[in-house]
C-alpha positions in Angstrom: -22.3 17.6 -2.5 -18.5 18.4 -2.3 -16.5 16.1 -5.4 -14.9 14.4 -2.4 -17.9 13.1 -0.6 -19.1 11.6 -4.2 -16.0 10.0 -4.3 -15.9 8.7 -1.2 -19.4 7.5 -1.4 -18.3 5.4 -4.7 -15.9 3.6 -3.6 -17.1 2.5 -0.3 -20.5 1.2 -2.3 -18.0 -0.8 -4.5 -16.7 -2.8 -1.0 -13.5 -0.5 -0.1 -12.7 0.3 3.5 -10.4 3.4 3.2 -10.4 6.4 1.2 -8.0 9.4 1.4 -6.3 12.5 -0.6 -3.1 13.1 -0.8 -1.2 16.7 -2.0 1.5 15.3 -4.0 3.6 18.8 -4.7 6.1 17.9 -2.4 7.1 14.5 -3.6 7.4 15.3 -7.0 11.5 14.4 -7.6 10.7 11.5 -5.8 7.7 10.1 -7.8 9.6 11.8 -11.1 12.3 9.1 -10.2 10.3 6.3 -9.7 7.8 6.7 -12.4 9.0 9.5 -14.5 6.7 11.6 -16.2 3.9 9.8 -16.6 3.1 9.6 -13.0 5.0 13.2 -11.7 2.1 15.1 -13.6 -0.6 14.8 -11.5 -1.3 17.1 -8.2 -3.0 15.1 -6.4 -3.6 11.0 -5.5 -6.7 9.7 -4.2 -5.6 6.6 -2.2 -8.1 3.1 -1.4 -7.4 0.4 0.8 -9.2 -3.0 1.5 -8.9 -4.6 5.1 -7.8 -7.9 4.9 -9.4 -10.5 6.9 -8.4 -11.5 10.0 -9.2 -15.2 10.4 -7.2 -15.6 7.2 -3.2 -13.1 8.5 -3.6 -14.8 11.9 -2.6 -18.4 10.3 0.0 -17.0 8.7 2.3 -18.4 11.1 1.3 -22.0 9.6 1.9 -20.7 6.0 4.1 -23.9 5.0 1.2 -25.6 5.2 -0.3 -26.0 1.5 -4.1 -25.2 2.8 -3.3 -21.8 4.1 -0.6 -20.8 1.2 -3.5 -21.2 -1.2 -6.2 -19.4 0.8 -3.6 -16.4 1.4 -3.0 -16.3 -2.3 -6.7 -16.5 -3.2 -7.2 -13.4 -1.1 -4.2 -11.4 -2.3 -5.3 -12.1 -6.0 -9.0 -11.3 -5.0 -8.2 -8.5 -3.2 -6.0 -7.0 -5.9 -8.6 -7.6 -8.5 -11.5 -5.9 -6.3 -9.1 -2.6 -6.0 -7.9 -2.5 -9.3 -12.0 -3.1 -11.0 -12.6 0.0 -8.1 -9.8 2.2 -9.4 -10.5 1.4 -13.1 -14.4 2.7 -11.9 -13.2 5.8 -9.9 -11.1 6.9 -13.3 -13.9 6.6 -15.8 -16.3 8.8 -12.9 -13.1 11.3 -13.1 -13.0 11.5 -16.5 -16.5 11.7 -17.1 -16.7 15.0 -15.0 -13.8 16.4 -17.1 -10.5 15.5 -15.3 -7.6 13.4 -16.1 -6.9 10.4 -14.4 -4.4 7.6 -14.3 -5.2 4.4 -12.0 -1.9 2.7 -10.8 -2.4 -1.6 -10.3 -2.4 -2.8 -6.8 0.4 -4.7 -7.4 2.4 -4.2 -10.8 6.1 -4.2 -10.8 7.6 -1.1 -12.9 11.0 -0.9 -12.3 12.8 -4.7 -12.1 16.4 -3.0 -11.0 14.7 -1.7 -7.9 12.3 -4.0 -7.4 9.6 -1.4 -7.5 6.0 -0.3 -8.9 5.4 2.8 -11.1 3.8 5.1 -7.9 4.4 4.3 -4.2 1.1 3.5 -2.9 2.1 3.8 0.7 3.1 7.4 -0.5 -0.2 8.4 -1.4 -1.9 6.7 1.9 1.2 8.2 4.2 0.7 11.6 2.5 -3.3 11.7 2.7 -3.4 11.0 6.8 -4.5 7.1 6.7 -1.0 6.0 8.6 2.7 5.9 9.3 5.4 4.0 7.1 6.7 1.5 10.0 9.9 -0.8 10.4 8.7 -2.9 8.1 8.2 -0.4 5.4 4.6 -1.1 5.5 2.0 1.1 6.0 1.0 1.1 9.3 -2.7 2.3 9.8 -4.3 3.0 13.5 -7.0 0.9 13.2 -5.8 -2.1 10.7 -2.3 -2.0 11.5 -0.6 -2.9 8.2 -3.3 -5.0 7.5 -4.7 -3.3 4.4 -3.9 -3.8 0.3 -3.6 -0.5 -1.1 -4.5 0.9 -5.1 -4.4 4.6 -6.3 -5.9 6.9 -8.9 -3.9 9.8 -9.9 -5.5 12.8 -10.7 -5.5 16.3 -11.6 -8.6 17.0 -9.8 -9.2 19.9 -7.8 -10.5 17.8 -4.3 -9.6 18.7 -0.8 -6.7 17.1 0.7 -7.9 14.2 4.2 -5.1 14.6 6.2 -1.3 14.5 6.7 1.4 12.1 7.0 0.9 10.2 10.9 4.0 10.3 13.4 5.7 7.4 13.4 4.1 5.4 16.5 6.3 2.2 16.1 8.2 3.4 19.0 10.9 0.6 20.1 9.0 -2.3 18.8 11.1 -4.4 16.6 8.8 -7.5 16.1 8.3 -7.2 12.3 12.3 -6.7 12.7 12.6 -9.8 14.5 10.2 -12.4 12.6 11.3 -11.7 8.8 12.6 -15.2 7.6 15.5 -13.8 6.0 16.6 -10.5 8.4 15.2 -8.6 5.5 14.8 -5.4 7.8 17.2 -3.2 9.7 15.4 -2.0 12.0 16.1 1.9 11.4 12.5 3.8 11.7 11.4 5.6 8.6 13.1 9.1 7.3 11.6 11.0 4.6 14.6 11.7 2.9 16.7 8.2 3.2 16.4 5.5 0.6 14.7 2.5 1.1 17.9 0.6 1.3 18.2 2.4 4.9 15.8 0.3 6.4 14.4 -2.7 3.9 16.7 -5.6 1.1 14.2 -6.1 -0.8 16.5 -8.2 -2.9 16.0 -10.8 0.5 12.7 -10.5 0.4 12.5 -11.4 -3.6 14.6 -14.5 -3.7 12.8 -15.8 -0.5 9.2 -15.2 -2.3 10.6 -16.0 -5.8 8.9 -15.1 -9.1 6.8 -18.2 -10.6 3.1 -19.2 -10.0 4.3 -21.3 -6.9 6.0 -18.2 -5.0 6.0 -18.7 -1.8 3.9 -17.2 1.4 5.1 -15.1 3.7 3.5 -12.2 5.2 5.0 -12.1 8.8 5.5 -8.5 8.7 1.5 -7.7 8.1 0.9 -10.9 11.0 3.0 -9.7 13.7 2.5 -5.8 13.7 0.9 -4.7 17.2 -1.4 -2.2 15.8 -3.2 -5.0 13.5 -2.9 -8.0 16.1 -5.9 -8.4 17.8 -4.8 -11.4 19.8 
């Protein structure tokens, strides 16, 4: 049985819905900037991702209303929690078969200035094949839409690569574009070698959300994407 397929087999027992590798040579600078070198060491990411319920994105529309604020934070804690126990997991397994490995928080903010975590994990899932980075800046998987809370495990494991980075398949939608409360997207499609400025404030998005235990629900971007709505 390939190192993969363990792998794989792992993390979908411990309740994960995507798994992918992703050949990080090429973004090196890039994750070197973000992260320094801490995180620009390792060759390869292995990317997870947990779909997020439907019954609970579709009321996002109805977000103001104190019920569905809390349940929407419940599962964005919860869901956070169950990737980063699964990455934690998947680095010990790693290690224990003699390879390094660094698991990177679901949601951890590294970099205050830029508003930013220590490793992209839309990167890792863009760069292993699971989906496209859309208008939105999400990632933008066939099947879930943007509908997915991502974690990753850094490695310098010797696994086979799942896929390559989608084409972009927003086409001329702009509804994410349209429904952000605070015109926090431009609208310009994702280029590999732009900065996220190009296309996403993320300084808009901030000051809407805020920073305290009350921050505030949003989430219109994940609700409205085509490729996740079922309705």
């Amino acid at each position: 049985m390939s190192l993969n397929t363990i792998l794989e087999e792992f993390v979908r027992s411990n309740g994960i819905d995507y798994f992918g590798v992703a050949d990080l040579s090429s973004a090196k600078d890039f994750i070197e900037s973000m992260g320094g070198k801490l995180v620009s060491q390792y060759s390869k990411a292995i990317t997870i991702g947990i779909i997020l319920p439907d019954s609970i994105v579709d009321e996002l529309p109805r977000r103001s209303e104190s019920e569905v604020a809390a349940e929407y934070r419940k599962l964005y804690d919860d869901t956070n929690e169950q990737l980063d126990a699964a990455t934690v997991k998947l680095s010990s397994l790693l290690q224990e078969k003699g390879y390094k490995a660094f698991a990177v928080p679901a949601s951890e903010r590294f970099d205050d200035e830029n508003i930013a975590a220590i490793f992209s994990h839309k990167l890792a899932a863009n760069q292993a094949g699971l989906g496209w980075i859309g208008k939105s800046c999400l990632l933008i998987t066939p099947e879930s839409g943007p509908r997915v809370r991502w974690a990753t495990i850094l490695t310098d494991a010797p696994l086979e690569v799942t896929g390559k980075p989608l084409s972009l398949e927003c086409g001329d939608c702009t509804e994410c574009v349209d429904i952000c409360p605070v015109g926090a997207f431009t609208g310009e499609p994702f280029r590999e070698n732009e900065p996220r400025e190009i296309r996403y404030d993320a300084r808009k998005c901030e000051k809407y959300l805020g920073h305290d235990d009350e921050w505030n629900v949003c989430g219109l971007c994940v609700y409205i994407c085509p490729h996740g709505r079922k309705q």
